[in-house]
C-alpha positions in Angstrom: 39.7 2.1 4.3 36.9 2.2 6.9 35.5 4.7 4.3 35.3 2.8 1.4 34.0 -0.1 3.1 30.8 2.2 4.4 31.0 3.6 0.6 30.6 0.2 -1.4 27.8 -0.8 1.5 25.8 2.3 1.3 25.8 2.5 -2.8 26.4 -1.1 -3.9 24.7 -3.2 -1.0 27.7 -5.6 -1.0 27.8 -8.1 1.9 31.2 -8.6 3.9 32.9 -11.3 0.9 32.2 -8.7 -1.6 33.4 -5.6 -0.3 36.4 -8.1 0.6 37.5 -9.2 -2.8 36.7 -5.6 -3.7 39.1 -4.7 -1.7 41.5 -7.3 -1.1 40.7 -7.7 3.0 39.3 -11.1 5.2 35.7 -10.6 4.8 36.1 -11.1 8.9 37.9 -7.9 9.0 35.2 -6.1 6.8 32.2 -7.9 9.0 33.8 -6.3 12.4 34.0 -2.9 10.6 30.4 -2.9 9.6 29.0 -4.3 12.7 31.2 -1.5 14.5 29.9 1.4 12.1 26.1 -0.5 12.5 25.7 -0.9 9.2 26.0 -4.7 9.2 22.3 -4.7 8.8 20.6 -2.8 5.6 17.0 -3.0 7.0 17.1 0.3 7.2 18.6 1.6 4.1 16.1 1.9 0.8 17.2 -0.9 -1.8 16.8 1.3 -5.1 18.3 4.5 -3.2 20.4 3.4 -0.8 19.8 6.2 1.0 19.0 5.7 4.9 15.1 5.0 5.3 13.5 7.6 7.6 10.8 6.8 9.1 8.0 8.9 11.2 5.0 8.4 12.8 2.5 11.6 13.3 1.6 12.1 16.9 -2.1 11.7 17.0 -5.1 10.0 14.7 -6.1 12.7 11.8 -3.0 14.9 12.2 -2.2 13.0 8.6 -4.0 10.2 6.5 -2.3 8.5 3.3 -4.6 8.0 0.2 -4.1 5.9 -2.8 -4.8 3.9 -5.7 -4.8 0.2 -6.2 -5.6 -2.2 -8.9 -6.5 -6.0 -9.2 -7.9 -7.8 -12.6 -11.6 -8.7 -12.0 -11.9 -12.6 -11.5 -14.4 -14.1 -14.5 -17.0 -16.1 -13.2 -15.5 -19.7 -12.5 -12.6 -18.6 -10.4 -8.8 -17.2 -11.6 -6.1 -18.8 -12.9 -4.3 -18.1 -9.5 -6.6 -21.0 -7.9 -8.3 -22.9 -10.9 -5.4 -23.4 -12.8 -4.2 -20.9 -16.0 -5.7 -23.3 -18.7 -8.8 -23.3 -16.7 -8.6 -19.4 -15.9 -8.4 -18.8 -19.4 -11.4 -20.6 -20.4 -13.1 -18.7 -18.0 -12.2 -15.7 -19.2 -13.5 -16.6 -22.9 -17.3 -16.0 -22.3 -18.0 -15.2 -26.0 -15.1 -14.2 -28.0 -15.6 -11.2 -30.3 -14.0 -10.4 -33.4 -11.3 -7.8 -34.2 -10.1 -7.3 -37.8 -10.4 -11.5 -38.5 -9.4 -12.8 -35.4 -11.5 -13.8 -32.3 -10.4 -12.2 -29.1 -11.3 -12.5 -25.9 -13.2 -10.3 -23.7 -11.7 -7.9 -20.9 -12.2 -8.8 -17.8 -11.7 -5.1 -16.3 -10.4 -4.2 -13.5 -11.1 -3.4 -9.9 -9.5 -0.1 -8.6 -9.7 0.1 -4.9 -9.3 3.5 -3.3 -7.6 3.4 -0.2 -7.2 5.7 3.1 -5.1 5.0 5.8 -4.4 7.1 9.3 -1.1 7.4 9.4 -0.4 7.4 13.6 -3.1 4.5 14.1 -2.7 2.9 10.5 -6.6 2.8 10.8 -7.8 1.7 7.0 -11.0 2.5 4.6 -11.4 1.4 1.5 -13.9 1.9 -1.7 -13.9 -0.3 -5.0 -14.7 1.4 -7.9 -14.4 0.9 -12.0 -12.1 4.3 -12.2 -9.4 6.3 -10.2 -10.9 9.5 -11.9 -10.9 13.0 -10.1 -14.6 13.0 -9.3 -14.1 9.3 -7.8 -11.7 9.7 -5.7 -13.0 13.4 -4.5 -16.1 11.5 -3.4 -14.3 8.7 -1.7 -12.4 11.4 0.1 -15.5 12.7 1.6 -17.1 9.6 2.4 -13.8 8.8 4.3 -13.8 11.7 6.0 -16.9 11.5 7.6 -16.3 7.5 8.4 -13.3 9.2 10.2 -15.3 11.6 12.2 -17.7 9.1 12.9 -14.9 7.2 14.9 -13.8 10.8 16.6 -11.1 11.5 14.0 -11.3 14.8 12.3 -8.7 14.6 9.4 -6.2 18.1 9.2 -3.7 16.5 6.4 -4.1 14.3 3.3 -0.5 12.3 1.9 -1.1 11.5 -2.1 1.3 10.5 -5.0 1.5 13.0 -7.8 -1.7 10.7 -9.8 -3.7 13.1 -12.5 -6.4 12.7 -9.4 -4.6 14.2 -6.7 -3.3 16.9 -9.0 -6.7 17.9 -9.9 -8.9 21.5 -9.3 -11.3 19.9 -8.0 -9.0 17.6 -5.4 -7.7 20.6 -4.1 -11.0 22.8 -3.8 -12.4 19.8 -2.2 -9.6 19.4 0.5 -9.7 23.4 1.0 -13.5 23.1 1.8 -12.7 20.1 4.1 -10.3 22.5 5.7 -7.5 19.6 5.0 -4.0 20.9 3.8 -2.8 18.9 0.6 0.4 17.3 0.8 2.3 15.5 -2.4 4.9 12.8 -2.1 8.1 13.5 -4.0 7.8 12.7 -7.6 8.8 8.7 -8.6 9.2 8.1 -4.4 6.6 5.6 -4.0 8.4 4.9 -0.6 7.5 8.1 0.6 4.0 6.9 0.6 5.5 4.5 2.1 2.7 3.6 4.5 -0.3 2.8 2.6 1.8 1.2 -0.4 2.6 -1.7 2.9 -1.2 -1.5 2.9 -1.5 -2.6 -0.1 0.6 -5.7 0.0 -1.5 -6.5 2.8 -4.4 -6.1 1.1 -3.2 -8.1 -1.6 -2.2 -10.9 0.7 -5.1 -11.0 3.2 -8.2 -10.1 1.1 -7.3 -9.6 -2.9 -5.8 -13.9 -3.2 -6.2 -14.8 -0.2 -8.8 -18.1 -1.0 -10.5 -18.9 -4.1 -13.6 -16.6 -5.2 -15.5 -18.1 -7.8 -16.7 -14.5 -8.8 -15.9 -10.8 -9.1 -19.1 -10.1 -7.0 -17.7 -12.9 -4.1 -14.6 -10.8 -3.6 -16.0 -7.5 -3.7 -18.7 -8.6 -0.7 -15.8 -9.8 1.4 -13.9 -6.7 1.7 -15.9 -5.2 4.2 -15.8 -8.0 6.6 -11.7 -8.4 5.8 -11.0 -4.2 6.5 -13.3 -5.0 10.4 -10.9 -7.8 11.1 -7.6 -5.7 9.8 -9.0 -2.9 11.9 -10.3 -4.2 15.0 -8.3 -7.7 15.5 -5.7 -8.4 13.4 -1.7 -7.7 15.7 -0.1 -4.5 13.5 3.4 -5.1 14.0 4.5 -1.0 13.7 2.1 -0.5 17.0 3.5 -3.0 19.4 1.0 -6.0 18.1 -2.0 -3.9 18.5 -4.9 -4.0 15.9 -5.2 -0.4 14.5 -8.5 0.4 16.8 -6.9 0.4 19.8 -5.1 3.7 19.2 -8.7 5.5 18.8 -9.2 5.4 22.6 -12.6 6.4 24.1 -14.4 4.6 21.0 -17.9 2.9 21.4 -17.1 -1.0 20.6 -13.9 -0.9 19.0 -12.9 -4.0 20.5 -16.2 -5.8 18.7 
């Protein structure tokens, strides 16, 4: 019985009342038998999987850094829907309409992909914007990261990608091989093995991306900068005891500016 409790909590995610009338037991009874095999809590188990979440930290900054693409719609001039309202946002948008087969559409607004590296053992962040995630884009931010890393005394031995036409590239791996950096892939349709930098991303999104009203593309873009200093030198990281990320570099010239 014990074992087909753990069983429908492990695959189905069922809470004590489920697995009860599943089963035909007080959900009391079933509460005391997960609490008792510690799995009363699922904040450890993967919600698509099920499977236990492992997590790992490498021992020391450069042993491994994460890299990645993300994407956010440019903002038209005027402000986004998310802050101006969607009628509003729309208008916006429609600069001057062009015309496709009879019908007036409106204009792109593109997007913004931002390239992101993170240090996986101080969660130390960089990040590029860029109109592309092409090969030759992301081999240059690569090396532009690299050397922002050395100049803060990291020298980078491992690089942590998805499986993105990019990463798969000749010219990623040539690159990496003259960097003397060993290529790593996640496991294919795993974002959560990645599962660092895709948290990175939320945080992005959340602190930087929509966090105010930009009344531009241009506005958000300059304010990136300043938002990466503050997520890197002051704001509390919650996986390194409420430390900002630059306080794991130790021995750095003004990391606490």
């Amino acid at each position: 019985m014990v074992r087909k409790i753990g069983h429908l909590r492990w695959k189905q995610r069922l809470g004590p009342v489920g697995i009860g009338a599943k089963l035909g037991m007080p959900a009391s009874t079933v509460h005391a038998v997960l609490v008792r095999c510690r799995v009363n809590k699922l904040h450890h188990i993967d919600k698509r999987t099920g499977e236990v979440i492992r997590r790992y930290e490498h021992p020391y900054p450069g042993s491994l850094i994460h890299v990645d693409v993300t994407k956010f719609g440019n903002i038209p001039d005027g402000g986004g829907h998310r802050f101006v309202s969607r009628q509003q946002g729309e208008k916006n948008r429609i600069v001057t309409p062009t015309m496709v087969r009879g019908k007036n559409r409106r204009p792109k607004v593109g997007k913004a992909f931002v390239h992101t590296v993170i240090d996986d053992h101080s969660r130390v962040a960089y990040a590029e914007i860029h109109t592309d995630e092409k090969s030759e884009t992301a081999v240059a931010v690569l090396k532009r990261a690299v050397s922002w890393f050395a100049a803060r005394g990291i020298q980078v031995e491992r690089v942590l990608s998805d499986n993105g036409g990019a990463y798969r590239s000749h010219l990623w791996r040539d690159t990496c091989a003259e960097l003397g950096i060993t290529v790593k892939k996640t496991r294919p349709y795993r974002p959560q093995t990645n599962g660092k930098i895709e948290r990175f991303h939320r945080t992005l999104a959340d602190g930087w991306a929509f966090r105010r009203f930009y009344a531009t593309e241009t506005d958000r873009r300059n304010a990136l900068p300043g938002w990466l200093h503050e997520y890197n030198h002051h704001r509390p990281h919650t996986a390194i005891g409420g430390q900002p990320p630059i306080s794991r570099l130790t021995n750095l010239p003004g990391q606490y500016t």
